[in-house]
C-alpha positions as CSV (number, residue, x, y, z in Angstrom):
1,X,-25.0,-5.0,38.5
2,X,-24.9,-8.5,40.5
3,X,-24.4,-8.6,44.1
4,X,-20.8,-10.5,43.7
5,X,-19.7,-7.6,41.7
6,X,-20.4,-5.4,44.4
7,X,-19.3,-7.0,47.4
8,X,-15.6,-7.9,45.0
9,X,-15.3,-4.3,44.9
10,X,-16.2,-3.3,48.3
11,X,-13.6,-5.5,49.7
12,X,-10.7,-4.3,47.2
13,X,-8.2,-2.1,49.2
14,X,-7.4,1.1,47.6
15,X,-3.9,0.1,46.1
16,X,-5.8,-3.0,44.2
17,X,-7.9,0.1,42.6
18,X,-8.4,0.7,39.6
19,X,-9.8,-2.8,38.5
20,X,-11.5,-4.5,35.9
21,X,-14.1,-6.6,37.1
22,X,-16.1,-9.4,34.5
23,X,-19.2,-11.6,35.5
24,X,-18.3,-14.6,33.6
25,X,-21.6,-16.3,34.6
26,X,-23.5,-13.4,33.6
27,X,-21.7,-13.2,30.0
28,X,-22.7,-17.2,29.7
29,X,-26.1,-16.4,30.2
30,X,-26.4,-13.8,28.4
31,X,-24.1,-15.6,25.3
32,X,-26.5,-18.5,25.6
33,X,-29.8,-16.3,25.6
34,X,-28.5,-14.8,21.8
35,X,-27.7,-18.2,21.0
36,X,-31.4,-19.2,21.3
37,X,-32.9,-16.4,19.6
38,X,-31.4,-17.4,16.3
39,X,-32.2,-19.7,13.7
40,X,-30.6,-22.9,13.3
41,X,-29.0,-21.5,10.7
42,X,-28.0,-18.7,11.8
43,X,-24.1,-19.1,12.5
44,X,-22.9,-16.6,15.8
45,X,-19.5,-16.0,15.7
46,X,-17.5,-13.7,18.2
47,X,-15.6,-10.0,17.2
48,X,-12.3,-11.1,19.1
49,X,-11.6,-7.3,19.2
50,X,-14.0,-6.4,21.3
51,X,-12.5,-7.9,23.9
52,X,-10.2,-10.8,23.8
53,X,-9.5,-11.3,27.4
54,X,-8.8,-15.1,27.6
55,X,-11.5,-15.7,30.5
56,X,-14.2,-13.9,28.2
57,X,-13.1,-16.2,25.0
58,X,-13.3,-19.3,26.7
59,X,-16.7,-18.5,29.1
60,X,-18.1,-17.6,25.2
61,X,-17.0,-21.0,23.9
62,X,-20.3,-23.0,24.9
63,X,-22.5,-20.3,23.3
64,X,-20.9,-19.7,19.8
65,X,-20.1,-21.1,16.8
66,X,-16.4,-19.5,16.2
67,X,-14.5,-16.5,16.5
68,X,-13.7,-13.3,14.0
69,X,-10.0,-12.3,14.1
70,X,-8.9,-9.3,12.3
71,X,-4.9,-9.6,12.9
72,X,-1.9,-12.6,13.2
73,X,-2.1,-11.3,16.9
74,X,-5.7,-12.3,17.5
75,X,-5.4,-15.1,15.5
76,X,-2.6,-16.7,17.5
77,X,-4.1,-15.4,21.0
78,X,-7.8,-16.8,20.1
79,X,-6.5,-19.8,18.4
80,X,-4.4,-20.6,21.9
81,X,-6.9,-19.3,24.4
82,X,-9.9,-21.8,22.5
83,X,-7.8,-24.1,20.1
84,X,-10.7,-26.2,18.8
85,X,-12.8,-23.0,17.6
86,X,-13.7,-22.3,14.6
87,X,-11.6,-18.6,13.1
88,X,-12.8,-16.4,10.0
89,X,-10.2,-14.1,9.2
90,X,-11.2,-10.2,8.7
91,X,-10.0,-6.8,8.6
92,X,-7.9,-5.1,5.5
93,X,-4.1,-4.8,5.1
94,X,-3.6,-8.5,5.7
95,X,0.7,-9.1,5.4
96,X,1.8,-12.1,3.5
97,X,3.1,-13.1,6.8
98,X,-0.5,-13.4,8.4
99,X,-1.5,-14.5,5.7
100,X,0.6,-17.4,5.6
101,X,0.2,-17.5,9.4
102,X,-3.6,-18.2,8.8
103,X,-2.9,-20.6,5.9
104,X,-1.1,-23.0,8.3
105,X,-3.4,-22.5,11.6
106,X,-6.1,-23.6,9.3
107,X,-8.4,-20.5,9.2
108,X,-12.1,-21.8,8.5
109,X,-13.3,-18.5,6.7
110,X,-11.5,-15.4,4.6
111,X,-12.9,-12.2,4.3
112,X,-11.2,-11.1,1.3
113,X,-11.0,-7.1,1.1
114,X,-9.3,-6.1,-2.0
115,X,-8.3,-7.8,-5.3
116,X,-4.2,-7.5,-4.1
117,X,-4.9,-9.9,-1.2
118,X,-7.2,-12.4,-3.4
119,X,-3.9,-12.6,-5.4
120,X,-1.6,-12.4,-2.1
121,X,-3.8,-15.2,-0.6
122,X,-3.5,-17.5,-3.8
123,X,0.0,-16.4,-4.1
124,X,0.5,-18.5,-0.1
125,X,-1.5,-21.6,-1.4
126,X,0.4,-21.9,-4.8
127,X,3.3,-22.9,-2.0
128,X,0.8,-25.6,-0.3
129,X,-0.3,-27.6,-3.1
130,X,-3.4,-29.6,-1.7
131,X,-4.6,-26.9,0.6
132,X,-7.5,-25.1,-0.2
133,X,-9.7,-22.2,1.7
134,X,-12.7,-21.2,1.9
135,X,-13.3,-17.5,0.9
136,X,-15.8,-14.8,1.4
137,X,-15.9,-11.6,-0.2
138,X,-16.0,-8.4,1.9
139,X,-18.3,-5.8,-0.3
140,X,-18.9,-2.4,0.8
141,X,-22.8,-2.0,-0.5
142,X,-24.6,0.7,-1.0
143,X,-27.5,0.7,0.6
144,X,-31.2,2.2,0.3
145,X,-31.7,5.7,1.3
146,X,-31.9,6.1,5.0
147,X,-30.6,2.6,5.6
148,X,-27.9,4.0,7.4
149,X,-28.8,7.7,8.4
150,X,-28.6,6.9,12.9
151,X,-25.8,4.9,13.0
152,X,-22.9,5.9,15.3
153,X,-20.1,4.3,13.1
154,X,-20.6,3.7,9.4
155,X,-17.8,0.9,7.7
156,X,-19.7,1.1,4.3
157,X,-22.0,2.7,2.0
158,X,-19.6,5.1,1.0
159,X,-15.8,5.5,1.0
160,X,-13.8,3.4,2.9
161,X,-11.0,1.6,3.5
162,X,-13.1,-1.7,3.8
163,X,-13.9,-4.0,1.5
164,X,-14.3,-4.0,-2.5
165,X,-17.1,-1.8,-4.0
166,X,-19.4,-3.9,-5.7
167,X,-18.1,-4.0,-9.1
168,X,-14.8,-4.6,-7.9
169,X,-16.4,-8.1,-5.6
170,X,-18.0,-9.0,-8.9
171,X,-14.2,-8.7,-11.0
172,X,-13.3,-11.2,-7.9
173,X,-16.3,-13.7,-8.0
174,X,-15.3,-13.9,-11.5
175,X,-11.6,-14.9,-10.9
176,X,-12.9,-17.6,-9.0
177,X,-15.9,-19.2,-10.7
178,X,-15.8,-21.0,-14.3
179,X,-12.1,-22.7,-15.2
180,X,-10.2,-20.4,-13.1
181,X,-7.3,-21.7,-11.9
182,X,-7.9,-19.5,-9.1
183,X,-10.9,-21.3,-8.1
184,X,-9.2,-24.2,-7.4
185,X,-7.6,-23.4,-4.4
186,X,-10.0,-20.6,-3.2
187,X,-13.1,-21.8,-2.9
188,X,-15.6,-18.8,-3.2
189,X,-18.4,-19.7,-0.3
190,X,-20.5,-16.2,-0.4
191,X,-20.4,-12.4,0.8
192,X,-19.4,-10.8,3.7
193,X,-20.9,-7.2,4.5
194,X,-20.3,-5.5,8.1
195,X,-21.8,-1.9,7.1
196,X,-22.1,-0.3,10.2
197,X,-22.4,-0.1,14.5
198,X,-25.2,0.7,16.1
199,X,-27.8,-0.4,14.5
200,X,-31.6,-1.3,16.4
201,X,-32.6,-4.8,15.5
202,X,-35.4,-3.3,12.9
203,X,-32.4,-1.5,11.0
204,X,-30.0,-4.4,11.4
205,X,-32.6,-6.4,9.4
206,X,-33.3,-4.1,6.9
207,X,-29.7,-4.2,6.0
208,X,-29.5,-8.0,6.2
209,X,-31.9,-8.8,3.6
210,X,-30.1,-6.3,1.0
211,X,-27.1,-7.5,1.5
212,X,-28.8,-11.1,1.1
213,X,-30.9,-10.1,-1.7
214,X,-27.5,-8.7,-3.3
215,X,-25.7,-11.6,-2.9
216,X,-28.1,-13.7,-4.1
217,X,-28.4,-11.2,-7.5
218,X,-24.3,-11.8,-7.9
219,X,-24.4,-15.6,-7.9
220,X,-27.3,-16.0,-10.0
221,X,-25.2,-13.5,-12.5
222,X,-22.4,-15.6,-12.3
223,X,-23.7,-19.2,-12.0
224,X,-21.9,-20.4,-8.2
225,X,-24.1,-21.5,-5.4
226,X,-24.9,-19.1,-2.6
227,X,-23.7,-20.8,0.5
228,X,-22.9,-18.1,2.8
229,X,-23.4,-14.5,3.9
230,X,-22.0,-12.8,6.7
231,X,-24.3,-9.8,7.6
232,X,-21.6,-8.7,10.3
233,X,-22.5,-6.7,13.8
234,X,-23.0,-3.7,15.1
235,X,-25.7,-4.7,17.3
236,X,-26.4,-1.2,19.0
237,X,-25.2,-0.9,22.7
238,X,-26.9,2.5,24.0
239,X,-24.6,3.9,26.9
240,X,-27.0,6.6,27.9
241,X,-29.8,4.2,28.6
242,X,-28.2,0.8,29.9
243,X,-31.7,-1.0,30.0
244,X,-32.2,-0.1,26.2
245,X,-31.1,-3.4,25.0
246,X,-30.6,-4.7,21.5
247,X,-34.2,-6.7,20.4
248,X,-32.5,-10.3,19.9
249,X,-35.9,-12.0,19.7
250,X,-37.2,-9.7,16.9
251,X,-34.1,-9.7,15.1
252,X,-33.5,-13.6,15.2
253,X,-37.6,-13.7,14.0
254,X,-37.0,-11.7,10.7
255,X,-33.6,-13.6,9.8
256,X,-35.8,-16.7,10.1
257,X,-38.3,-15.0,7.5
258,X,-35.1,-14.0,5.8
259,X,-34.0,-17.6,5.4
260,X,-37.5,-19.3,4.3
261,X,-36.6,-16.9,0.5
262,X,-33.4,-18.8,0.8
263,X,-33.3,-22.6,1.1
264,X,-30.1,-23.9,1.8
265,X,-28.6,-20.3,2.7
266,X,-26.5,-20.3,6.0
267,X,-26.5,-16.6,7.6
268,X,-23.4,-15.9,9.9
269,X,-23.5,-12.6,12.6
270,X,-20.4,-11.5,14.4
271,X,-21.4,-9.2,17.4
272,X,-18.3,-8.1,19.8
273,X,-19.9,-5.2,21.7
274,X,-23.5,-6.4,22.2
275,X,-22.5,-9.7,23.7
276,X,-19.7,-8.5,26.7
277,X,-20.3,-5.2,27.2
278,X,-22.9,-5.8,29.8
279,X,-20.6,-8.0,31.9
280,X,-17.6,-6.1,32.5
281,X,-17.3,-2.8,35.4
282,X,-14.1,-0.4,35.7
283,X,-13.9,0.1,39.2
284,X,-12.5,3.1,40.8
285,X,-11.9,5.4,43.6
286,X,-12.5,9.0,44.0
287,X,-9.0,10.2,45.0
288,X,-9.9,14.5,44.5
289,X,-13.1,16.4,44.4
290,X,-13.0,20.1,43.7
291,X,-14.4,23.2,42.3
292,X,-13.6,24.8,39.3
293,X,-15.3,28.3,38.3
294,X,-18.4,26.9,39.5
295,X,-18.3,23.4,38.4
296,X,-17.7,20.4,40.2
297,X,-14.8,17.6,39.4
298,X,-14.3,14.3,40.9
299,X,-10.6,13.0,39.9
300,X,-10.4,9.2,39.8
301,X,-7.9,6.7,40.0
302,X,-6.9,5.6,36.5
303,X,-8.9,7.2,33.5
304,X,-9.1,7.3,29.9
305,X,-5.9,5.4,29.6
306,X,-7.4,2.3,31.3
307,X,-11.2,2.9,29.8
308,X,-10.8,4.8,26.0
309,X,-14.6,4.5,25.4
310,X,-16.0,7.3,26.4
311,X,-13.3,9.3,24.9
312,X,-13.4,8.0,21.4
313,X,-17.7,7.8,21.1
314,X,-18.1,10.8,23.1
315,X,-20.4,10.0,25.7
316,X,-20.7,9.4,29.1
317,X,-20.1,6.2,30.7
318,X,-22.5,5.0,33.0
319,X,-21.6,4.8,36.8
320,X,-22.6,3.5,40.0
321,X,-21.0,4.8,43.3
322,X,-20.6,2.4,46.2
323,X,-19.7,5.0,49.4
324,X,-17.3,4.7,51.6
325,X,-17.9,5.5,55.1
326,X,-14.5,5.6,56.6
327,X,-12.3,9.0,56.4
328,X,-9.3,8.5,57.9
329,X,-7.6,11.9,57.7
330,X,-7.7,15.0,59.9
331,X,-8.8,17.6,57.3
332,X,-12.3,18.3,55.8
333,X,-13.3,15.3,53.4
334,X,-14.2,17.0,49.8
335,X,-17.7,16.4,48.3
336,X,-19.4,17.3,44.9
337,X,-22.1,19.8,47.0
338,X,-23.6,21.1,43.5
339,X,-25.8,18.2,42.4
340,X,-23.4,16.8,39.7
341,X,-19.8,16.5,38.7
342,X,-17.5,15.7,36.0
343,X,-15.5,12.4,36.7
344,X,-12.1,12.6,35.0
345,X,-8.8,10.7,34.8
346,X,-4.9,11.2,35.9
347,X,-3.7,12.1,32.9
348,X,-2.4,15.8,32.1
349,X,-5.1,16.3,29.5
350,X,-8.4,17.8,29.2
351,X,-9.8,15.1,27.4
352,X,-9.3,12.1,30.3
353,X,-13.1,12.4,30.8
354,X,-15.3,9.4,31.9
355,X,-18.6,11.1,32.9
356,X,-19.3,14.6,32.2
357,X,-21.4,17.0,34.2
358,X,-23.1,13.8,35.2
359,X,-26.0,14.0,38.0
360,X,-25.1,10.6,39.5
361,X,-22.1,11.9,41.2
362,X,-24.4,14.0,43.8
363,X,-23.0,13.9,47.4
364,X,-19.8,11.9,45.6
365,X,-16.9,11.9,48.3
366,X,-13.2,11.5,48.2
367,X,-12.4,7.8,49.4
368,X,-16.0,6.4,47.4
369,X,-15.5,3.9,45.0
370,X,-17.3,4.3,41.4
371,X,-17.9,1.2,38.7
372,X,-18.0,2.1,35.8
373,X,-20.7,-0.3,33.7
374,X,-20.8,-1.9,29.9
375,X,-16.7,-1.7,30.6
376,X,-16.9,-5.5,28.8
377,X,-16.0,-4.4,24.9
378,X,-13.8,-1.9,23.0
379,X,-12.4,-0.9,27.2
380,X,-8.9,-1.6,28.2
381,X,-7.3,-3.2,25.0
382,X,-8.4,0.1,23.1
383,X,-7.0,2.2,25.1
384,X,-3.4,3.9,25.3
385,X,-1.8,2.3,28.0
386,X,1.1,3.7,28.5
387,X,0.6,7.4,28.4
388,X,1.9,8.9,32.1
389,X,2.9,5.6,32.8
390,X,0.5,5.1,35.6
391,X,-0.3,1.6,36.9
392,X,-2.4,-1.0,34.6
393,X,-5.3,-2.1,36.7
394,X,-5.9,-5.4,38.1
395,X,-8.4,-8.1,36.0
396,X,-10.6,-10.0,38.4
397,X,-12.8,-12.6,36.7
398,X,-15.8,-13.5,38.9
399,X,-18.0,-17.2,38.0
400,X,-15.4,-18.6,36.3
């Protein structure tokens, strides 16, 4: 955590509490760091979902190429926060309206996930003679055995709502190659393949070059040139050990030796997590602590409704405390006194759980303040916000 973090925090009064709190100059380093790992042809693009907090889009501009957007929401938010970027359009269950939406913002690349929204997508252009796109198809591979055994959150490989098995991308490739009038309009660039989250950078490169190698297979099949694949993200972010970062060297070193199979191949990447997580803080104040048949409890301002994360993965989100000194009040001031405590929300549920049974919080006293670290991705616009109806936090943006 940077000092400017910590001295923001420790001059917040308690009403200004809870907060989120980003290091923009320490997101732009770390952006520009990834950048230089890669290949030059390597394209980085952004996950707007992972957190499209107009400060964090706009301090990630320098650093990469363009920006993934799964909905017409993100598309018109990232298109206004950084209007000369570059967009691909993801995600399934595109309307006709978003569609259309996209058609006219000019979207740079489609992920095309099912054979209805090929048709739904031509269907928009037949309207705009003249206008064509350039269109990537999102297949759900199956992998080599073991390829996918230790990830946290598979989106392929086997059933799911994503993408077109690959028989199905093949039936597509088809529509668009040869005379198809199709093809004239949609212009069918390559693959796209995000298979998973959470993936080191040895396992993130074995699934690279099959879903290269694949692509490769299905152009040669049906005679178009192989100008693209997007091998997706899922860089892994570990929460239990915050200094367990991602290898960016190693992993930018094998797509290199990836590429020199493929002259004239352009790989594209679209971390969200891996590249803000590490720049963004929760901060909070211990407003309870007590003892529950044995156990020790730390209640918080805010909670799960702010900061989802922990919920949703399951784990506990890393903390720092910052004391407080001053106690104000004439009664005795609470204290975890039994070497750890579980740090939960507001909310009337037993589920509004940050930390659990977490060793950190020894000595934690009502009136300290707690930051909550890797708050940057998949934090506050995850979570459900309105649930109790207690007050959003406040966003500071720190370097900007």
């Amino acid at each position: 955590m940077t000092v400017s973090v910590r001295r923001h925090v420790a001059a917040l009064k308690p009403d200004e509490l809870p907060a989120y709190v980003y290091d923009l100059a320490a997101l732009r380093e770390h952006a520009a760091a990834v950048r230089a790992t890669l290949p030059d042809r390597v394209e980085l693009y952004y996950a707007a979902k992972a957190n499209p907090e107009t400060p964090v889009l706009t301090a990630l501009r320098e650093a990469v190429d363009g920006y993934e957007v799964s909905s017409g929401g993100e598309l018109a938010h990232v298109r206004q926060a950084v209007p000369d970027a570059p967009l691909a359009f993801g995600g399934p269950g595109k309307t006709p309206v978003e569609i259309a939406a996209a058609v006219d913002a000019g979207v740079h690349r489609w992920h095309v996930e099912s054979e209805q929204e090929l048709h739904r997508l031509a269907a928009v252009l037949a309207e705009r003679p003249g206008v064509a796109v350039d269109v990537l198809l999102r297949v759900n591979l199956t992998l080599g055995a073991g390829t996918l055994d230790a990830v946290t959150l598979a989106m392929g490989g086997r059933p799911t709502p994503f993408g077109l098995d690959p028989d199905r991308a093949e039936e597509c490739a088809r529509l668009l190659t040869g005379d198809s009038p199709l093809g004239r309009q949609l212009r069918l660039r390559g693959v796209h393949a995000h298979l998973a989250s959470g993936l080191a950078a040895t396992e993130q490169l074995a699934v690279a070059e099959q879903i290269v190698d694949w692509s490769a297979a299905l152009a040669e099949r049906l005679g178009f040139p192989l100008d693209e694949v997007n091998v997706g993200g899922g860089m892994a972010v570990d929460y239990e050990d915050p200094s367990a970062r991602f290898d960016w060297t190693a992993f930018g070193e094998g797509l290199a030796k990836l590429l020199d199979a493929y002259p004239g191949l352009t790989l594209r990447i679209e971390p969200g997590r891996a590249l803000t997580a590490y720049c963004g803080w929760y901060a909070t104040e211990v407003l309870d602590v007590k003892r529950s048949h044995g156990e020790d409890f730390a209640v918080v301002r805010g909670g799960t409704h702010h900061l989802r994360t922990p919920a949703t993965r399951g784990h506990s989100q890393p903390f720092e405390v910052l004391p407080v000194d001053a106690w104000p009040h004439p009664w005795p001031r609470p204290a975890v006194t039994t070497g750890r405590a579980t740090l939960a929300g507001q909310l009337c549920t037993p589920k509004d759980v940050l930390a659990r049974a977490a060793d950190g919080a020894d000595g934690m006293r009502a009136a300290d303040r707690v930051l909550f670290t890797m708050a940057g991705a998949y934090a506050w616009n995850i979570s459900h916000h309105e649930f109790l109806m207690h007050p959003r936090p406040g966003f500071h943006y720190l370097g900007g």
